[in-house]
NUZAMI-400774 format. One record per atom (N, C-alpha, C): residue in one letter; x negated, y, z negated; atom name. Coordinates in steps of 0.001 Angstrom, whole numbers, plus 524288, in hexadecimal, padded with zeros to 5 digits. Example, Ala and Ser with C-alpha at 12.3 -4.5 7.8 and 13.67 -1.06 7.14 Angstrom:
BEGIN
@rest = A; east = 7CC7A; north = 7E9C6; up = 7E188; atom = N;
@rest = A; east = 7CFF4; north = 7EE6C; up = 7E188; atom = CA;
@rest = A; east = 7CC70; north = 7F31C; up = 7E188; atom = C;
@rest = S; east = 7CDCE; north = 7F736; up = 7E458; atom = N;
@rest = S; east = 7CA9A; north = 7FBDC; up = 7E41C; atom = CA;
@rest = S; east = 7CD9C; north = 8001E; up = 7E142; atom = C;
END
This chain:
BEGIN
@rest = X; east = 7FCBA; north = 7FB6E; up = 80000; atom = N;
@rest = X; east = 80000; north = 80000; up = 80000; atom = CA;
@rest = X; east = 7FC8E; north = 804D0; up = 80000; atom = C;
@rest = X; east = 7FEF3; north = 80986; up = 80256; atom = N;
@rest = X; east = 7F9DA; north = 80E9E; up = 803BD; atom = CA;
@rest = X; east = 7FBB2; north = 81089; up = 7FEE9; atom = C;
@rest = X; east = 7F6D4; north = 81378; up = 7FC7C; atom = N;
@rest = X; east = 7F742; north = 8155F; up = 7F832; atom = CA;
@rest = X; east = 7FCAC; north = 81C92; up = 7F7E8; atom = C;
@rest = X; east = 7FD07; north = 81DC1; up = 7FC1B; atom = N;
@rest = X; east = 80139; north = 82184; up = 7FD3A; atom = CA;
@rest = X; east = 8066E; north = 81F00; up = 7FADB; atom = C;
@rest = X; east = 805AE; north = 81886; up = 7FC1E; atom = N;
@rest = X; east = 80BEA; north = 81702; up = 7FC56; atom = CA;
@rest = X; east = 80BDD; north = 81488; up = 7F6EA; atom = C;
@rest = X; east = 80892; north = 81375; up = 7F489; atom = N;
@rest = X; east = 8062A; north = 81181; up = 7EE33; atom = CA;
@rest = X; east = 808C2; north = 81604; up = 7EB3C; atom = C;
@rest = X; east = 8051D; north = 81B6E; up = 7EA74; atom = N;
@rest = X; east = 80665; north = 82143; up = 7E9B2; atom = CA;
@rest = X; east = 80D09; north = 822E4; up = 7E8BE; atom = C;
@rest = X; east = 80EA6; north = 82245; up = 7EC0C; atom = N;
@rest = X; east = 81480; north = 82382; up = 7EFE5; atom = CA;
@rest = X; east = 81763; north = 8213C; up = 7EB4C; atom = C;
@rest = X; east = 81635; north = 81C74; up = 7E9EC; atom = N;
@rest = X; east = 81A18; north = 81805; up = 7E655; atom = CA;
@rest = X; east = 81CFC; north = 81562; up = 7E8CD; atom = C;
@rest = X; east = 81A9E; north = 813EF; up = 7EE76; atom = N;
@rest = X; east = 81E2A; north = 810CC; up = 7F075; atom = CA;
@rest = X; east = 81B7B; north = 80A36; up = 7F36A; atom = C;
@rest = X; east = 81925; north = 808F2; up = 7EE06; atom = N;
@rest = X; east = 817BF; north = 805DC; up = 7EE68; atom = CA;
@rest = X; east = 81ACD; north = 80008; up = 7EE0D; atom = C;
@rest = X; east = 820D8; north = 800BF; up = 7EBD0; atom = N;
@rest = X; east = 8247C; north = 7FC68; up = 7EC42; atom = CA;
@rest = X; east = 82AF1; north = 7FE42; up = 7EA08; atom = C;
@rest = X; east = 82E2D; north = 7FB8A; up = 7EA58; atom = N;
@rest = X; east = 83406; north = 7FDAE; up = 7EAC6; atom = CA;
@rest = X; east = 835C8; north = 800D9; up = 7ECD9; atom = C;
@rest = X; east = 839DE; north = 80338; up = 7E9D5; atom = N;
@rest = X; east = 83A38; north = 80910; up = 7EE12; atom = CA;
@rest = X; east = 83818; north = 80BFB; up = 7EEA4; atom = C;
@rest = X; east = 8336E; north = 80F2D; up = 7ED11; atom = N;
@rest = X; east = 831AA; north = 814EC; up = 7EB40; atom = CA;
@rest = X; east = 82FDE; north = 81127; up = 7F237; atom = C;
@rest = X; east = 82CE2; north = 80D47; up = 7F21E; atom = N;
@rest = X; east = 82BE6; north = 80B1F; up = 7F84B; atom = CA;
@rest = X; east = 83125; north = 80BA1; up = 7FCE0; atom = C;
@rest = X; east = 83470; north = 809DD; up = 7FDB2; atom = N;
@rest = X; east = 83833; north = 80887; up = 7FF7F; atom = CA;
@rest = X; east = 83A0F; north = 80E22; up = 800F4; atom = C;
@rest = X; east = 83977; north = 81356; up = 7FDF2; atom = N;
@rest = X; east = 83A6C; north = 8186D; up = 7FD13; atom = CA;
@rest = X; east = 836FD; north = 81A00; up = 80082; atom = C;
@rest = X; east = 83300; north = 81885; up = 80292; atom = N;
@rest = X; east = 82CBF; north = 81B32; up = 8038E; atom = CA;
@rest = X; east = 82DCB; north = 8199D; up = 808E7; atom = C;
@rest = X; east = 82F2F; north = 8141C; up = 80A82; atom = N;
@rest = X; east = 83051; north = 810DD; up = 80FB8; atom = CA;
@rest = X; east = 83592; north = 81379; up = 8131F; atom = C;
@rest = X; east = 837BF; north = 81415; up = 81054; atom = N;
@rest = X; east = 83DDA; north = 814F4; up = 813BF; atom = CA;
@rest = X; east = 83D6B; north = 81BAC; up = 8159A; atom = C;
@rest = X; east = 8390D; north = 81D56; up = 8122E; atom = N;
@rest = X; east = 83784; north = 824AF; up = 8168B; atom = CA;
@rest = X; east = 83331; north = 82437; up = 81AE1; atom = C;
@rest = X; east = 830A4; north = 81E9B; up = 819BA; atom = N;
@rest = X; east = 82D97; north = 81F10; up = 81F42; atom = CA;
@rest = X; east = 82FC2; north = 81C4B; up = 8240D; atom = C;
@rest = X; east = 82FD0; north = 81FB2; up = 828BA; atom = N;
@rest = X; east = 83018; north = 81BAB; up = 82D92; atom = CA;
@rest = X; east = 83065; north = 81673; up = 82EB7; atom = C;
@rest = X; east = 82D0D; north = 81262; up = 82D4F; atom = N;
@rest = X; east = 82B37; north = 80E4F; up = 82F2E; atom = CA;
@rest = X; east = 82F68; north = 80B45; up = 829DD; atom = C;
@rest = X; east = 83010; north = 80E9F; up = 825EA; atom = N;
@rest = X; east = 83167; north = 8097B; up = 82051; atom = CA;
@rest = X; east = 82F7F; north = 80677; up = 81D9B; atom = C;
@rest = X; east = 8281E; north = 809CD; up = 81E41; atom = N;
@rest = X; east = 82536; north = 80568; up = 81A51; atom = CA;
@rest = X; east = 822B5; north = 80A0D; up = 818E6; atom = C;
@rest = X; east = 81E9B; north = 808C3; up = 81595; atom = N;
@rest = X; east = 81AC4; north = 80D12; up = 814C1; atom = CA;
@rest = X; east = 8159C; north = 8097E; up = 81754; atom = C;
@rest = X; east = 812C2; north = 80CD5; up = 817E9; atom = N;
@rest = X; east = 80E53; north = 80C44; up = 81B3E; atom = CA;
@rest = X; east = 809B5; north = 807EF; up = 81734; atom = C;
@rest = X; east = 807A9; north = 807C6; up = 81A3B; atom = N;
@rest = X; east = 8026A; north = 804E1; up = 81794; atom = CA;
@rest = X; east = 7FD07; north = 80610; up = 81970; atom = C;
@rest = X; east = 7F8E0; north = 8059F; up = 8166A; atom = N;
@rest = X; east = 7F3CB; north = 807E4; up = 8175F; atom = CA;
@rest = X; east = 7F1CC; north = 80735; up = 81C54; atom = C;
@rest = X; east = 7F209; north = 80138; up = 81E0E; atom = N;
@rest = X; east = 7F13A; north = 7FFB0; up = 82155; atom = CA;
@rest = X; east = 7F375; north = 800A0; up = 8288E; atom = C;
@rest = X; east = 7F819; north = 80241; up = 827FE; atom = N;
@rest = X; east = 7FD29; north = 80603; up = 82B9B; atom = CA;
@rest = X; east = 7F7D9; north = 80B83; up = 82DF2; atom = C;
@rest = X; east = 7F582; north = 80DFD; up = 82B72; atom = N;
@rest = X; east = 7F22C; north = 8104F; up = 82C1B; atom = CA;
@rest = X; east = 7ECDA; north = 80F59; up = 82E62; atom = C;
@rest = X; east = 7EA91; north = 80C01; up = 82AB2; atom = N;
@rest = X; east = 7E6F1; north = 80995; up = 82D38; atom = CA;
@rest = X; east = 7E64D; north = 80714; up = 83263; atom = C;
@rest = X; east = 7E9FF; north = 8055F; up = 83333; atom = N;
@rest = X; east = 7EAF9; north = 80498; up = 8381A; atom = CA;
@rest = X; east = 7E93E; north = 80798; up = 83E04; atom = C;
@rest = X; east = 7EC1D; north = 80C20; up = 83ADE; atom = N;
@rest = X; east = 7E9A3; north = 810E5; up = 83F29; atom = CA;
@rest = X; east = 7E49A; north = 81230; up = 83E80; atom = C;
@rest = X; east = 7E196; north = 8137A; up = 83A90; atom = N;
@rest = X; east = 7DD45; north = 813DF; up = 83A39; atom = CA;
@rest = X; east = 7D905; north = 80FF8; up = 83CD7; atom = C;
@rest = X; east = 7DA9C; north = 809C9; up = 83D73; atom = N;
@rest = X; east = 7D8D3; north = 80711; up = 84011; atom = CA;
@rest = X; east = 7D86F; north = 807FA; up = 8448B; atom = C;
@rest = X; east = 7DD81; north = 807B9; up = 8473D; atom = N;
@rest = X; east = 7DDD6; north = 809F6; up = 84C70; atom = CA;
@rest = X; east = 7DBA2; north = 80FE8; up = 84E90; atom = C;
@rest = X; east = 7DB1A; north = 812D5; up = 84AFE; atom = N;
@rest = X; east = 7D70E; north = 8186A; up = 84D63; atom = CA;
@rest = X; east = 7D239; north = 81658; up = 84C91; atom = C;
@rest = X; east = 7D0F1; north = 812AF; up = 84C00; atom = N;
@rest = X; east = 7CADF; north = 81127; up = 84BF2; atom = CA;
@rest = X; east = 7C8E8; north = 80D00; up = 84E85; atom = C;
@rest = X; east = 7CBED; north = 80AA7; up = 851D6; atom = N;
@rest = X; east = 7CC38; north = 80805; up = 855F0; atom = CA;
@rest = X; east = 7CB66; north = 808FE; up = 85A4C; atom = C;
@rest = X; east = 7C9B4; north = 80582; up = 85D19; atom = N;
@rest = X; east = 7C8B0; north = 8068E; up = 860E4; atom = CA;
@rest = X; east = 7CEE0; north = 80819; up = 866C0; atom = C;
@rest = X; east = 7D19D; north = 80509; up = 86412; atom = N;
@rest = X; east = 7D836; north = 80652; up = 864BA; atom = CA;
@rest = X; east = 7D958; north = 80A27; up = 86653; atom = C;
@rest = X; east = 7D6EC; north = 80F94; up = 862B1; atom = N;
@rest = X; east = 7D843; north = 8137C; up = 86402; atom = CA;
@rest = X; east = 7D4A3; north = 8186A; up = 8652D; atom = C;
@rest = X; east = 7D247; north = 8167D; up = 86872; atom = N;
@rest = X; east = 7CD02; north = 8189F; up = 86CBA; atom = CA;
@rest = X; east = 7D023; north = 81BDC; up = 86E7D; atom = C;
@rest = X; east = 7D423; north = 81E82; up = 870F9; atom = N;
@rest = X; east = 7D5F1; north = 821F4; up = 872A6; atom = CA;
@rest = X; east = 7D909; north = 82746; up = 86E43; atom = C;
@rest = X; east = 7D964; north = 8238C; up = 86B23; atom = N;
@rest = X; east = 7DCB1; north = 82784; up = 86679; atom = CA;
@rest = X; east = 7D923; north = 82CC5; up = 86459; atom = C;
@rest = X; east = 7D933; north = 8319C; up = 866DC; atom = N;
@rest = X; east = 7D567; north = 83616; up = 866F6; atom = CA;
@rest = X; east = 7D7BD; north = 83973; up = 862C3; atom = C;
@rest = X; east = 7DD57; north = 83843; up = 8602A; atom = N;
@rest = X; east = 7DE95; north = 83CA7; up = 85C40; atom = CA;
@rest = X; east = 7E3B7; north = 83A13; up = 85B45; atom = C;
@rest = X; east = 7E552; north = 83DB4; up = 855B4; atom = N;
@rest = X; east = 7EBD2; north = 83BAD; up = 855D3; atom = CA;
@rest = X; east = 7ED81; north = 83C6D; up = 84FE8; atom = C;
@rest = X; east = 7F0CD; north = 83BED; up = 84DC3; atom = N;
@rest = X; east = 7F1EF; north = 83BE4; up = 849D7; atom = CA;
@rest = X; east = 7F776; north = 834E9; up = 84906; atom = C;
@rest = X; east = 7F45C; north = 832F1; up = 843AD; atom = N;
@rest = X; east = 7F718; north = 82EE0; up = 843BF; atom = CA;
@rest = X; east = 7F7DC; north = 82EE5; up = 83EAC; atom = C;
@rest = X; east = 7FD36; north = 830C3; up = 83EA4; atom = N;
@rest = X; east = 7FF32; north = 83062; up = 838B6; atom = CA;
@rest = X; east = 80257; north = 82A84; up = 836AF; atom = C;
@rest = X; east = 7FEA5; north = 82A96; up = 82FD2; atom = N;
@rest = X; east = 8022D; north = 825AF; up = 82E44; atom = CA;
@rest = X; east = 80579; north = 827FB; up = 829E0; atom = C;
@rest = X; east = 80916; north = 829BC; up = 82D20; atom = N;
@rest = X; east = 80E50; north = 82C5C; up = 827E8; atom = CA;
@rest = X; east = 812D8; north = 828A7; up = 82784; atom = C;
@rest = X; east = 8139D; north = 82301; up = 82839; atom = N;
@rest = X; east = 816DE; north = 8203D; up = 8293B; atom = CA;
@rest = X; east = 81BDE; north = 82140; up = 82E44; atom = C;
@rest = X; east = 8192B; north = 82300; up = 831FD; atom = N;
@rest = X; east = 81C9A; north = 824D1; up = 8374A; atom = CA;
@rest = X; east = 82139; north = 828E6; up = 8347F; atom = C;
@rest = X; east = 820A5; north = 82CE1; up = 83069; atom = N;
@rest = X; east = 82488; north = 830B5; up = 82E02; atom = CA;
@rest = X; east = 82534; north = 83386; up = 832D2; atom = C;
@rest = X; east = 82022; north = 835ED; up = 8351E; atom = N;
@rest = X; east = 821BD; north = 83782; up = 837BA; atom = CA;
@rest = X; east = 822DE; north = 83685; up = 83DDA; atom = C;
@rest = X; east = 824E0; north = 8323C; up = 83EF7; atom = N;
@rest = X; east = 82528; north = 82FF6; up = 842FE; atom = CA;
@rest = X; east = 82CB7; north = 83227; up = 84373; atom = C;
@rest = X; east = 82D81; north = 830C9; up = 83FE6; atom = N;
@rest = X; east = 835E2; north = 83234; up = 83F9C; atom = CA;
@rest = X; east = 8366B; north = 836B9; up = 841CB; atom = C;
END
């Protein structure tokens, strides 16, 4: 669990369930959800990727 979502108190029941049902997707994120991308900007994958902004706000602002 990311220490934001530790912090938050929504580490189980509702104060969780409360935290899930305002984000987009309906989960809360995980450390690794991130890492991900960080992998991939350091790859060779993304040899073309020259700039950008890649936010991990749980797609909030995607709605």
């Amino acid at each position: 669990m990311a220490p934001a979502t530790e912090s938050a108190g929504a580490h189980d029941g509702t104060a969780r369930e409360a935290l899930s049902a305002r984000i987009p997707p309906g989960r809360v994120g995980r450390p690794e959800h991130v890492a991900w991308c960080a992998v991939h900007l350091t790859s060779e994958e993304s040899a073309r990727v020259t700039g950008g902004n890649f936010p991990a706000d749980g797609e909030v602002h995607a709605k």
